[in-house]
The first five atom37 places (N, CA, C, CB, O) and aatype in JSON, in Angstrom:
{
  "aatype": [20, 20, 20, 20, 20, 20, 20, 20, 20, 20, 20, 20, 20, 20, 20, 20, 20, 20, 20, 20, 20, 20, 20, 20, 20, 20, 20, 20, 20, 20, 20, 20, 20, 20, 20, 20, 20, 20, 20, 20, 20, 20, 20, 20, 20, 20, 20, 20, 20, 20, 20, 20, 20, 20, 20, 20, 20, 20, 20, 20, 20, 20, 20, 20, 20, 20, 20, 20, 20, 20, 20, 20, 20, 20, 20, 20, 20, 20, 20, 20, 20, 20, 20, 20],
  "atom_mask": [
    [1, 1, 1, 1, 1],
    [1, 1, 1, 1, 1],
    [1, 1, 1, 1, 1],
    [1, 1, 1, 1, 1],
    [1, 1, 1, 1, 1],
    [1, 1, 1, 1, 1],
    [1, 1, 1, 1, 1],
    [1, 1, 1, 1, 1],
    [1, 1, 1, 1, 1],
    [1, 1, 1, 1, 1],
    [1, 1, 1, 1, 1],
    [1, 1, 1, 1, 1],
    [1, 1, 1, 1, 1],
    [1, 1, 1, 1, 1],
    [1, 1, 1, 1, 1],
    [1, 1, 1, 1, 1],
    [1, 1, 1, 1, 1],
    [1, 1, 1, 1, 1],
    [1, 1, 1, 1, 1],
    [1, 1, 1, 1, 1],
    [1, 1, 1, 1, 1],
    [1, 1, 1, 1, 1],
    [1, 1, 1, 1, 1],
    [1, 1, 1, 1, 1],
    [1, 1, 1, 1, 1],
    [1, 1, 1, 1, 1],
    [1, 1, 1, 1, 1],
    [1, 1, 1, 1, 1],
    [1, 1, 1, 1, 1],
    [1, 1, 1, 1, 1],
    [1, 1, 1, 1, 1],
    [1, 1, 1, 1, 1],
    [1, 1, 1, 1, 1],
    [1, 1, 1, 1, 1],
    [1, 1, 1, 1, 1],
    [1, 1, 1, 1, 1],
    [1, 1, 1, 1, 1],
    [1, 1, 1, 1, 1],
    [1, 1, 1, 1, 1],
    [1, 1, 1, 1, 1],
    [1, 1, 1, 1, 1],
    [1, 1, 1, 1, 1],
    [1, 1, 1, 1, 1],
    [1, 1, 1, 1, 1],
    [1, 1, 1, 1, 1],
    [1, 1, 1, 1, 1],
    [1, 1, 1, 1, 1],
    [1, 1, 1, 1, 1],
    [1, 1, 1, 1, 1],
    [1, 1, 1, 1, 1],
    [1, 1, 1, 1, 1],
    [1, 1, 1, 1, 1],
    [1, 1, 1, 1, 1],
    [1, 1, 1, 1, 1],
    [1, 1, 1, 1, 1],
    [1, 1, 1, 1, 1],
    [1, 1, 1, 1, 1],
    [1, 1, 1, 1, 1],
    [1, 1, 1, 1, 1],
    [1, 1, 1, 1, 1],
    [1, 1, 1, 1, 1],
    [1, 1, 1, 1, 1],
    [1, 1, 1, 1, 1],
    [1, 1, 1, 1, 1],
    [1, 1, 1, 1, 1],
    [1, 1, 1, 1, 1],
    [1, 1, 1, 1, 1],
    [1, 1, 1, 1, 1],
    [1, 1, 1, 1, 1],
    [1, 1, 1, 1, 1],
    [1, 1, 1, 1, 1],
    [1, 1, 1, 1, 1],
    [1, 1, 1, 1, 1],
    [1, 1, 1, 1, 1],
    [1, 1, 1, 1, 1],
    [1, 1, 1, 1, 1],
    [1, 1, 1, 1, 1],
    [1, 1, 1, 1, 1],
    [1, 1, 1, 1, 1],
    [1, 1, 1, 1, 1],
    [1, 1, 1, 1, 1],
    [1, 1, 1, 1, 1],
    [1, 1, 1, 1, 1],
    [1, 1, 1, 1, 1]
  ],
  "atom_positions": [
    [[-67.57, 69.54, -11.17], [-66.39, 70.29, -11.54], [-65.32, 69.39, -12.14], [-65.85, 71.01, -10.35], [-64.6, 69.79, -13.05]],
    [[-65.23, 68.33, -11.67], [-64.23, 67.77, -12.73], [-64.39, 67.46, -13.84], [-63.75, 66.89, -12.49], [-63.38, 67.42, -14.55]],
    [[-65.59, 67.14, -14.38], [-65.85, 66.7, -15.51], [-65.42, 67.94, -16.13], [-67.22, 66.15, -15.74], [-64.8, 67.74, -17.18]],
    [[-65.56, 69.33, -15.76], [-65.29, 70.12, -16.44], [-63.95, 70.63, -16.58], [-66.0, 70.81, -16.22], [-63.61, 71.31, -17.55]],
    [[-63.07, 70.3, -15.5], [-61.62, 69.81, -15.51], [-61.04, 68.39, -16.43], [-61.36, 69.53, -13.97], [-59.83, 68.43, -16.62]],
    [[-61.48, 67.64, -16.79], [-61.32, 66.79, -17.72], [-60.95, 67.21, -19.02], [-62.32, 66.15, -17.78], [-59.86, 67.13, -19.6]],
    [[-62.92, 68.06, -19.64], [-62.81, 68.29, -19.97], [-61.51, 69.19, -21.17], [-63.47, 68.12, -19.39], [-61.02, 69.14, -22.3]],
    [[-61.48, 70.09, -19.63], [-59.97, 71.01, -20.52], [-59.2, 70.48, -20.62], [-59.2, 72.13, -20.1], [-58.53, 70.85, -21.59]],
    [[-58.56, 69.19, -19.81], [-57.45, 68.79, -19.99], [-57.41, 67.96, -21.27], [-57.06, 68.18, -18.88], [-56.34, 67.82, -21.86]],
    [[-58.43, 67.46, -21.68], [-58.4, 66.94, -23.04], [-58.19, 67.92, -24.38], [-59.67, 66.26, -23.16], [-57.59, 67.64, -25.42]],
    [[-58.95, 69.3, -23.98], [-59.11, 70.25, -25.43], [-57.43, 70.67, -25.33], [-60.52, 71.96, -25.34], [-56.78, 70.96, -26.33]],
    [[-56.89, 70.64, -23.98], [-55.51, 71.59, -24.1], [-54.61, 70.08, -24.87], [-54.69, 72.39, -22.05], [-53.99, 70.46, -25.86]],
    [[-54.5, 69.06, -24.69], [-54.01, 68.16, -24.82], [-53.72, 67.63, -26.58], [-54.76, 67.46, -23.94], [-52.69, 67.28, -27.14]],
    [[-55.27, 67.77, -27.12], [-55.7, 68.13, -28.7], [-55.06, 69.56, -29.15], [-57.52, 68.28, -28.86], [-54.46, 69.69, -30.23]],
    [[-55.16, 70.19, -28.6], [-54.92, 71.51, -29.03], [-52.97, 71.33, -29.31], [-55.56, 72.8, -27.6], [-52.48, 71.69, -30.38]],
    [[-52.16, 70.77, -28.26], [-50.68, 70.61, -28.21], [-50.52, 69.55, -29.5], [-50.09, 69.98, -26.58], [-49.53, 69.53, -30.22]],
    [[-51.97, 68.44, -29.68], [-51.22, 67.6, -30.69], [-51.73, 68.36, -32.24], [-51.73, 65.73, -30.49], [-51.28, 68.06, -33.35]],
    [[-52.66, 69.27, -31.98], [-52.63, 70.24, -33.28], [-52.1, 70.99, -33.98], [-53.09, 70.79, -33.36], [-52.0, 71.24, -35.18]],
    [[-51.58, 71.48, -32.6], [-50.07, 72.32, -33.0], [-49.02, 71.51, -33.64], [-49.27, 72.92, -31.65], [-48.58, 71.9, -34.72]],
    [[-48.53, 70.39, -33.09], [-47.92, 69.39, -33.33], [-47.75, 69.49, -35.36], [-48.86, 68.07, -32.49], [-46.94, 69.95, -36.17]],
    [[-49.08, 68.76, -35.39], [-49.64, 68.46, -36.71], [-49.27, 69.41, -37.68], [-51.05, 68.37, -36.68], [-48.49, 69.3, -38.62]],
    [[-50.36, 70.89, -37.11], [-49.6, 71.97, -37.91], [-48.24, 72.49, -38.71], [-49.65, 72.58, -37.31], [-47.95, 72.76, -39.87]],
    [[-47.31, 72.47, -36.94], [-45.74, 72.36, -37.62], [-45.0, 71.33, -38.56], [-44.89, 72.27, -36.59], [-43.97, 71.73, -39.1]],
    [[-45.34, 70.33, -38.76], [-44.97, 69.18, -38.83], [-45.82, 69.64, -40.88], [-45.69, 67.8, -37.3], [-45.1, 69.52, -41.88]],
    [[-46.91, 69.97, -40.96], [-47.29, 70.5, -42.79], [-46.63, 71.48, -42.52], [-48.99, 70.92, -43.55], [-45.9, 71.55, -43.51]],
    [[-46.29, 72.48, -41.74], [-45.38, 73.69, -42.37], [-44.35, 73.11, -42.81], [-44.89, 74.84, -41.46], [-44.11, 73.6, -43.91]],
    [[-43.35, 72.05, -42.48], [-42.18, 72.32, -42.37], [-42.13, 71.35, -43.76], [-41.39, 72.04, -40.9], [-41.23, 71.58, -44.58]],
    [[-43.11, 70.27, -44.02], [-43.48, 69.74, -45.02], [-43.69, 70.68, -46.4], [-44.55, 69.1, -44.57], [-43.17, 70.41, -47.48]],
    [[-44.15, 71.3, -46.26], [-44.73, 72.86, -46.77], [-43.34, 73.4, -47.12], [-45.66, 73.99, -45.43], [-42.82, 72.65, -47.94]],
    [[-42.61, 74.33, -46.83], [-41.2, 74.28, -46.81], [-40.31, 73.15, -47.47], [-40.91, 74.31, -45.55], [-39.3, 73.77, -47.79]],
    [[-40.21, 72.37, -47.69], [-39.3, 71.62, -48.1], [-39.79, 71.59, -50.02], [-39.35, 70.07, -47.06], [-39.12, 71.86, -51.02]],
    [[-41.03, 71.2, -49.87], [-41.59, 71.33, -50.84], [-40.9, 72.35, -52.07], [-42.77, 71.65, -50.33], [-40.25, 72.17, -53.1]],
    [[-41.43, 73.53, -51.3], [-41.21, 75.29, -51.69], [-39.74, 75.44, -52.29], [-41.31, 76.46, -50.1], [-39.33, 76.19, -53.17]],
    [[-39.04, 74.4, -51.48], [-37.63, 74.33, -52.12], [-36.92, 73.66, -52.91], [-37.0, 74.27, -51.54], [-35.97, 73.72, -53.69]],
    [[-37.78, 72.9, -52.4], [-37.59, 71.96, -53.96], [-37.97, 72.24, -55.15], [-38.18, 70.79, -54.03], [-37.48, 71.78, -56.18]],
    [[-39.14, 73.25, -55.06], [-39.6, 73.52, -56.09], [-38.89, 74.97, -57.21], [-40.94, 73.63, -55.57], [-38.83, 75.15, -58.43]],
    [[-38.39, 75.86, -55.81], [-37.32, 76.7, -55.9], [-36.33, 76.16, -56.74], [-36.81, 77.0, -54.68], [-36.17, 76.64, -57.86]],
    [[-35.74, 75.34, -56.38], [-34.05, 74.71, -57.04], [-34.76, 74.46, -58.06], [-32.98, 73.21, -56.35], [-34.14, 74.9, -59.03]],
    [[-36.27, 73.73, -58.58], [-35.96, 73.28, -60.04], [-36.54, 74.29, -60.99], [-36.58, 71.82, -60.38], [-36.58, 73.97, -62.18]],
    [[-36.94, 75.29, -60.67], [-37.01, 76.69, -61.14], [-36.05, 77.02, -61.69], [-37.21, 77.58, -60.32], [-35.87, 77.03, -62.9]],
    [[-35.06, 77.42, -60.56], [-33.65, 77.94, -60.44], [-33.08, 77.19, -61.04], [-33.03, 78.11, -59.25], [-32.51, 77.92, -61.85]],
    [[-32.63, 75.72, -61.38], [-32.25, 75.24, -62.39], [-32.6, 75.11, -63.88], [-32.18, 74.5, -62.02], [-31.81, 75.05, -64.82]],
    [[-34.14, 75.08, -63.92], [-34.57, 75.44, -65.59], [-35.49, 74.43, -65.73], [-33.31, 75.33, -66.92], [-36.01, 74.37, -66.85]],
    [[-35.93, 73.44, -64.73], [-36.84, 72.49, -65.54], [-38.08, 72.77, -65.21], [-36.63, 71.03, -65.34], [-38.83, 72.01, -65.84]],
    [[-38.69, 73.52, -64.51], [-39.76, 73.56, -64.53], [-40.02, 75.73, -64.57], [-40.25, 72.44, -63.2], [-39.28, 76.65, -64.22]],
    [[-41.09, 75.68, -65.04], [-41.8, 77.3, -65.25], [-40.8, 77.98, -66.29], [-41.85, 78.4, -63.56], [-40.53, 79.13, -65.95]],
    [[-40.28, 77.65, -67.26], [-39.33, 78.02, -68.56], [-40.09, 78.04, -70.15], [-38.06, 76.77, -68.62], [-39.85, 77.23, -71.04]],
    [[-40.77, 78.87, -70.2], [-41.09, 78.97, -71.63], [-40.33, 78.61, -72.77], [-41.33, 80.07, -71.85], [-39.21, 79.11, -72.79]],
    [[-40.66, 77.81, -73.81], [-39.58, 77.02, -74.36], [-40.18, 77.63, -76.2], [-39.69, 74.9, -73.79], [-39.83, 77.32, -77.33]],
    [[-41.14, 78.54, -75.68], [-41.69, 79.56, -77.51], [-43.42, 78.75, -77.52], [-40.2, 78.74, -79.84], [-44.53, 79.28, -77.45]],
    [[-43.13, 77.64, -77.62], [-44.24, 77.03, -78.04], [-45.61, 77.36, -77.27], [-43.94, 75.68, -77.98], [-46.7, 77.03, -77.73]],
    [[-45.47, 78.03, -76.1], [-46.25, 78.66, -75.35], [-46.69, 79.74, -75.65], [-45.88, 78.75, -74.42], [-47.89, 79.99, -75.55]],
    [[-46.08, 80.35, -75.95], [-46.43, 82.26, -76.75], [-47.41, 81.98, -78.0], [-44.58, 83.3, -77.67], [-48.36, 82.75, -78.16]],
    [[-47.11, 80.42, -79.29], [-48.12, 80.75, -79.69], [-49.05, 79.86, -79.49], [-48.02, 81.09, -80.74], [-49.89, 79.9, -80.39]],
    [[-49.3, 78.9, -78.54], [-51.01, 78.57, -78.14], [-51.66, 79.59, -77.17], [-51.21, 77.02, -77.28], [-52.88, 79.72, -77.2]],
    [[-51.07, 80.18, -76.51], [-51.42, 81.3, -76.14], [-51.92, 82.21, -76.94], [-50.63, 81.71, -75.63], [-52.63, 82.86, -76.17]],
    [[-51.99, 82.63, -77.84], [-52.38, 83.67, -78.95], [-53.06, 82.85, -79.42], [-51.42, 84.36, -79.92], [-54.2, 83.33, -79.52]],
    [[-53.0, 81.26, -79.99], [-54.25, 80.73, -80.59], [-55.2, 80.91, -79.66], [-54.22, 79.31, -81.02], [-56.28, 81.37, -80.03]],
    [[-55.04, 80.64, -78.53], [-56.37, 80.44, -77.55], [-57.15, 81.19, -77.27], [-56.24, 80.13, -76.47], [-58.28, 81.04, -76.82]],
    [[-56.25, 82.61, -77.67], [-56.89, 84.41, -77.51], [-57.77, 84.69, -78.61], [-55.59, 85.78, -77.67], [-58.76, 85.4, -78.46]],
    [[-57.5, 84.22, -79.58], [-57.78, 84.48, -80.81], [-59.37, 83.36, -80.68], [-56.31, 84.09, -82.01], [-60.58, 83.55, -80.85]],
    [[-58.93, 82.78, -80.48], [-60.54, 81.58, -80.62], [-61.14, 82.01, -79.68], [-60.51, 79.74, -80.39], [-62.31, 81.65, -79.87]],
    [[-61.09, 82.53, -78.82], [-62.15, 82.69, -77.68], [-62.28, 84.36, -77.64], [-61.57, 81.94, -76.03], [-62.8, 84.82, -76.63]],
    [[-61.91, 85.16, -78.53], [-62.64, 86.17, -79.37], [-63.54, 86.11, -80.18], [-62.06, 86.69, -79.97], [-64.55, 86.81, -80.25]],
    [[-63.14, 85.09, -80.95], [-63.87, 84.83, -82.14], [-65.17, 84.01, -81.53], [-62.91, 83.97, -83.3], [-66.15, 84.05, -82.27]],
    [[-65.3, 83.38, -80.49], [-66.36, 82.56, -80.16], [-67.22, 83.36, -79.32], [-65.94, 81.32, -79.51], [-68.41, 83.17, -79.07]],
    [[-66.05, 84.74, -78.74], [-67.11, 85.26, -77.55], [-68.06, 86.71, -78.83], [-65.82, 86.2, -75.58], [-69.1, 87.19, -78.37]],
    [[-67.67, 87.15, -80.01], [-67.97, 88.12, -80.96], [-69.28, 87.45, -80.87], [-67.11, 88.28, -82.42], [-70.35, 87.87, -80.42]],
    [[-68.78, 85.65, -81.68], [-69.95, 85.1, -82.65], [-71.01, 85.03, -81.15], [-69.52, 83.21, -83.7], [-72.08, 85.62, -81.29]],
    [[-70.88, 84.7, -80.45], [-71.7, 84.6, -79.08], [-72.68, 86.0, -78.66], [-70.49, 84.36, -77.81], [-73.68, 86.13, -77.96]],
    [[-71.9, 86.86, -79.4], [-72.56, 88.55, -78.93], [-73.21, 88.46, -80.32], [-71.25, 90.28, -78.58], [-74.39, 88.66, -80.04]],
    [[-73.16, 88.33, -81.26], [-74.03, 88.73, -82.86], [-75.14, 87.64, -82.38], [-73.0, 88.27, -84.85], [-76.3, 88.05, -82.48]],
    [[-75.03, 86.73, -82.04], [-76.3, 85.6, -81.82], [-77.42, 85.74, -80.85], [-75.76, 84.32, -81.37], [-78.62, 85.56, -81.04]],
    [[-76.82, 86.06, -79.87], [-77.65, 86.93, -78.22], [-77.82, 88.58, -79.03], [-76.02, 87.08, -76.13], [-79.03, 88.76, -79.15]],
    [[-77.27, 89.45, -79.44], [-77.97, 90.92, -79.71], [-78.12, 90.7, -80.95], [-77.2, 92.35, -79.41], [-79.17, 91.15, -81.41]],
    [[-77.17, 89.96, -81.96], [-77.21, 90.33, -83.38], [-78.54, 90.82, -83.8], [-76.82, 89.18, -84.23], [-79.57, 91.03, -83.17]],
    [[-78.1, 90.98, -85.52], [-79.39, 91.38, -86.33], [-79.6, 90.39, -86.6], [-79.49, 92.24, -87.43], [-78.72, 89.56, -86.84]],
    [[-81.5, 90.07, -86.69], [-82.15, 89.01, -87.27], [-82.36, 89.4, -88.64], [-83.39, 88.64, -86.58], [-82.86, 90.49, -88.92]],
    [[-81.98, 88.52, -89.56], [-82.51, 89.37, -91.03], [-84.17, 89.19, -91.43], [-81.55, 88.65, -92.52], [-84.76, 90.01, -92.13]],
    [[-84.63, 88.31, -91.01], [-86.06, 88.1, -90.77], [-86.84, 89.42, -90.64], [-86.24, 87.26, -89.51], [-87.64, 89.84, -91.47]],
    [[-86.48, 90.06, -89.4], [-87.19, 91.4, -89.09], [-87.24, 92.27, -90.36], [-86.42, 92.22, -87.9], [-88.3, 92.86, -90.55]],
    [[-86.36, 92.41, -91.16], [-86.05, 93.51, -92.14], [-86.54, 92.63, -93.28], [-84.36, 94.13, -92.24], [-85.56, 92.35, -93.97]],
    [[-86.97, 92.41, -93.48], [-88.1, 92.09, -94.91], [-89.24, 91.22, -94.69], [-87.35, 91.28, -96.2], [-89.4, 90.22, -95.39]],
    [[-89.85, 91.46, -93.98], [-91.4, 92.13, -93.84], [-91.73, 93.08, -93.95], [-91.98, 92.12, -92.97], [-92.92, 93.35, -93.8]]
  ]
}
């Protein structure tokens, strides 16, 4: 029986310094979040500045055009078949 009293006293013991650990990245976690907040909220970071709107549309545009040419190649017509 003690060993199995040991036991717990070690898992409860891990368990208090886990908790520990845990709070200790939340609050890390949090600080972060706010920092990251204020530089939002101030403008330097997540602010579209135009130049985004059009690589965005280039990137739409090419990966139409690659996913079309990708569908004519996998189903397209073979011209082969039609003249024989």
């Amino acid at each position: 029986m003690t060993s199995q009293v040991n036991l717990e006293k070690e898992y409860r013991e891990n368990e208090i310094e886990d908790q520990d650990k845990r709070k200790v990245s939340i609050k890390d976690g949090e600080e972060l979040d706010k920092n990251i907040k204020n530089r939002m909220n101030a403008g330097e970071i997540g602010v579209s500045h135009g130049i985004d709107n059009h690589i965005g549309i280039i990137m739409f545009v090419t990966s139409t055009l690659v996913t079309l040419l990708a569908l004519y190649f996998i189903f397209g017509v073979v011209p082969d078949r039609y003249y024989s």
